[in-house]
N, C-alpha and C positions, 0 to 999 in steps of 0.2 A: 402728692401729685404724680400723676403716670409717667412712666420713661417713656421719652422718645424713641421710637424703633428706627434701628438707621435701615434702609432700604436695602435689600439682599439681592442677589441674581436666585429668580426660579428656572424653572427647567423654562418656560416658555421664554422669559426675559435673556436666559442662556443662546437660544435658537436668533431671536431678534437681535440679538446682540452681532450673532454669526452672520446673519444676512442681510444686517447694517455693514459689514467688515466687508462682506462679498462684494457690495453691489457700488461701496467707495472705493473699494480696493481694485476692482473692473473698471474706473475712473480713469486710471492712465493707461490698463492697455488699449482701454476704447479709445484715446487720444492716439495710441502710438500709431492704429490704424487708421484714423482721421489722417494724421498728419502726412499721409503719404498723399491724399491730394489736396488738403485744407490747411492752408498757414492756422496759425496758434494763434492769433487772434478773432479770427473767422470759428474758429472751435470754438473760443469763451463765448461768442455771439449765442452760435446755436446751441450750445448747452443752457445759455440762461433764458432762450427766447421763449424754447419749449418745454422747458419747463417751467415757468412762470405761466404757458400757457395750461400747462396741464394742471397745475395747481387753481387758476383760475377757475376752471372747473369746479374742482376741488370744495375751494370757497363758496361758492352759488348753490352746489348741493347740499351743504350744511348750514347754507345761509348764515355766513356769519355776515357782520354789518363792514361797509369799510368804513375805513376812519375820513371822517369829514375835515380834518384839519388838515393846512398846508403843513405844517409844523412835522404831522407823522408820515407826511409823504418826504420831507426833505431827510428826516432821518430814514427812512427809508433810502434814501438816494444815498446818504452817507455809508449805511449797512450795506447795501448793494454793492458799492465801490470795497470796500474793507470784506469782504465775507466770499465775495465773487468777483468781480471785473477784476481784480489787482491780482489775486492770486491761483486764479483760474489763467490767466495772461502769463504771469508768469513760468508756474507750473508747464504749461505747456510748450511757450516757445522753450525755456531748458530741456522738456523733453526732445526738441529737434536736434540737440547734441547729445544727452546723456540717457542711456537707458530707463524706459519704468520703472523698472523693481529697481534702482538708485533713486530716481523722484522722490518713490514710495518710501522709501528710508528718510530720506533727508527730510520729507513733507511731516514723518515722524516724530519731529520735535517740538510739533503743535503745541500738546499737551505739556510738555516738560517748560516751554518758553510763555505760553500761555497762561499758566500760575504765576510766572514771575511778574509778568504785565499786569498783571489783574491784583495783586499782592503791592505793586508801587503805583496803582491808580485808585485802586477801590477799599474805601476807608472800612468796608465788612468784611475784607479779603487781606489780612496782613501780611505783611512779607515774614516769612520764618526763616529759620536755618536750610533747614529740609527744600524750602523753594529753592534758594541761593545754588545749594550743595546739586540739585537737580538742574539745574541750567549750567552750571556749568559740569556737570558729567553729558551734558547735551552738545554742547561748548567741544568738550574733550573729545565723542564719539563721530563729529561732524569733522573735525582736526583730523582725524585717525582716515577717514572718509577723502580726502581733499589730500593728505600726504604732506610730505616735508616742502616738496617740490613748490608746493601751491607759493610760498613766501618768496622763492627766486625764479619761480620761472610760470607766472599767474598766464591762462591760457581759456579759449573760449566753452572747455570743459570745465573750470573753476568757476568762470563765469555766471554759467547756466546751474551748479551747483550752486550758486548762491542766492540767484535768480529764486530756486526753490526753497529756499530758507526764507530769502524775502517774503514769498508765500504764506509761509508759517507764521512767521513778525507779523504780516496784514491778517492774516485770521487771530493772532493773540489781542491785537489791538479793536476787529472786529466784535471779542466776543466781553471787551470791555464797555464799549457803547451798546450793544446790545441790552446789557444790562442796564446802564444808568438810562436808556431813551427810549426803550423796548418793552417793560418786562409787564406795561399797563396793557397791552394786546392779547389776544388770540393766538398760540403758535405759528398755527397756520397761516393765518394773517400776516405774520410778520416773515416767514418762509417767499410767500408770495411779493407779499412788499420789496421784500429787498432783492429777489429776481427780477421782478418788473422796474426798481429802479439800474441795477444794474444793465438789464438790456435798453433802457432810454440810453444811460451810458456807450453801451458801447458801440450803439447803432453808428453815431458819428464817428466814435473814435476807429472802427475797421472801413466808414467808409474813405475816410481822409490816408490809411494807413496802406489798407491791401485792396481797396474798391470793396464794390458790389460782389456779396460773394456767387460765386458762380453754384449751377442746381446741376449741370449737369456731369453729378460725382456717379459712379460706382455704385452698385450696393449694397457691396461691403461695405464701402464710408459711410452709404447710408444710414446704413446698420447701426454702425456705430455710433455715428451721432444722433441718432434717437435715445439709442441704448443711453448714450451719456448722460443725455436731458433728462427722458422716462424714469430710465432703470437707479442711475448714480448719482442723480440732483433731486428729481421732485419724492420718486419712492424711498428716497434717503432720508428728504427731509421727514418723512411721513412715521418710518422707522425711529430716528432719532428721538420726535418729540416722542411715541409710543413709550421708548425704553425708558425717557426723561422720568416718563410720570412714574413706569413699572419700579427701576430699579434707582433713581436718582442718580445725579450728575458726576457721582465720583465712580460708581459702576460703568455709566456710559465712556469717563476716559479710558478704560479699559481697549475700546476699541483702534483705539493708536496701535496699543501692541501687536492687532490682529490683522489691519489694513496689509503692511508689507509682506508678511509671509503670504497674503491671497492674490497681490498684484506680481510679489516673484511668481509665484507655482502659475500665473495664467504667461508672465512674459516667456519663461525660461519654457513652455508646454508648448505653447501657440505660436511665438517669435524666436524660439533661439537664441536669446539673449540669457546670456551668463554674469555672475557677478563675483569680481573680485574679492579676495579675502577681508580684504579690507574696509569692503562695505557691509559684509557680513558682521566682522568686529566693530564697528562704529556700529550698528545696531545693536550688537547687544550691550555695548556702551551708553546708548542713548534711551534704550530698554532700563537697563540701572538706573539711569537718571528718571524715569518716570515713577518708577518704584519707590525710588527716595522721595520723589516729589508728593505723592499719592500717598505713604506713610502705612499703609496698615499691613502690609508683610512684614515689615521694620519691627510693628508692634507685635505682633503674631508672634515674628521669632521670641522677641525679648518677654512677651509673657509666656514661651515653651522654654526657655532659658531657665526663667526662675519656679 
């Protein structure tokens, strides 16, 4: 019987990989510049509205079929919440207190917290040592991140720090249903789905919260909240599933590691924002922890070992 080939990065799948990193990791400065005239929940709006529009498109030129059942709309509605409205909300109002390239760190535990969820729900996905050992070096680099202080003297900066973790929790737990309610779709399909359940979502929940959002922004904010939709949501999605097929799923975590160093070099370029030592060491803290989680440097060494 033939070996299975496990999936590599080529040169092209290397590039894809780089401007899936760019275009998530431009994700929170586009927000940081929203947020100067768009509350954080008027941002989730317009980031899932247009792009679920633009994916809409998307769908009809390749004519995929949609799902005729209520059943794949309601998961849909569920994914939408878990994948988007929860932690696109969150991410962003924490971004009204704590800088991007911080987000972008702490939003970095995706992957390391996302194996363990998926390891204590999913009966093909076991919990190991190596998961355990990686969540908490994620655990540890977030502590390092947040300081002694956080335990005596907790403050609207710890807050919104956590607020972004939260984030990460709803995407691990997102990409758990995805798989048990999802995996009978289309990509694309399901990209769409859970945008357009997500902005059914959230149309009530920012009109009841911040109103009617107001059109007449700037267009710089413009910009950006196009850019967010366009550029960090639907060409995201498009990229992702692309690398999915090219390089497989444990290639594509890879891009955890890439998102913060692209969202630092645009905050620290563009906005002036600096980050403490501290945040710098809780990433590479949280970096370790994926490594471990992820396993094949671990193996690498120990078979250059022997």
């Amino acid at each position: 019987m033939a070996q299975q080939q496990v999936p590599r990065i080529d040169l092209t799948s290397g590039l894809l990989l780089l401007a899936l990193a760019t275009v998530w990791g431009g994700s929170f400065f586009f927000a940081e510049i929203a947020l100067r005239e768009v509350p954080p929940l008027t941002i989730s709006l317009h980031r899932v509205f247009w792009a679920a529009l633009a994916l809409f498109f998307v769908v009809m030129w390749m004519r995929i079929p949609f799902p005729r059942s209520i059943r794949a709309w309601l998961c849909y509605l569920v994914m939408g919440a878990l994948n988007n409205a929860i932690p696109f909300s969150l991410i962003f109002w924490g971004q009204v207190t704590i800088d991007s390239g911080l987000a972008s760190i702490l939003n970095g535990t995706t992957a390391v917290f996302g194996a363990l969820v998926a390891g204590l729900l999913l009966a093909d996905e076991r919990l190991t040592a190596r998961k355990v050992i990686g969540a908490l070096f994620g655990l540890f680099g977030v502590a390092v991140i947040m300081g002694i202080d956080a335990l005596t003297n907790f403050d609207l900066q710890n807050l919104a720090q956590l607020a972004v973790m939260g984030a990460a929790l709803s995407y691990s737990f997102a990409g758990v249903w995805g798989k048990k309610f999802l995996s009978g779709y289309p990509p694309i399909m399901n990209a769409f789905g859970m945008l357009a359940g997500a902005t059914v979502l959230m149309i009530p929940v920012v009109a009841f919260t911040e109103g009617p959002p107001a059109l007449n922004l700037s267009i710089e904010v413009w910009a950006a909240l196009i850019a967010l939709a366009l550029l960090s949501t639907a060409l995201a999605y498009l990229l992702y599933f692309k690398i999915l097929v090219r390089a497989g799923s444990a290639n594509l975590m890879l891009v955890t590691l890439l998102i913060p160093p692209v969202a630092i070099a645009l905050s620290t370029t563009f906005l002036g924002e600096t980050l403490a030592f501290e945040s710098l060491l809780g990433f590479a803290i949280i970096a370790v922890g994926l490594a471990i989680t992820d396993g094949r440097l671990l193996d690498r060494l120990t078979r250059t070992s022997h």
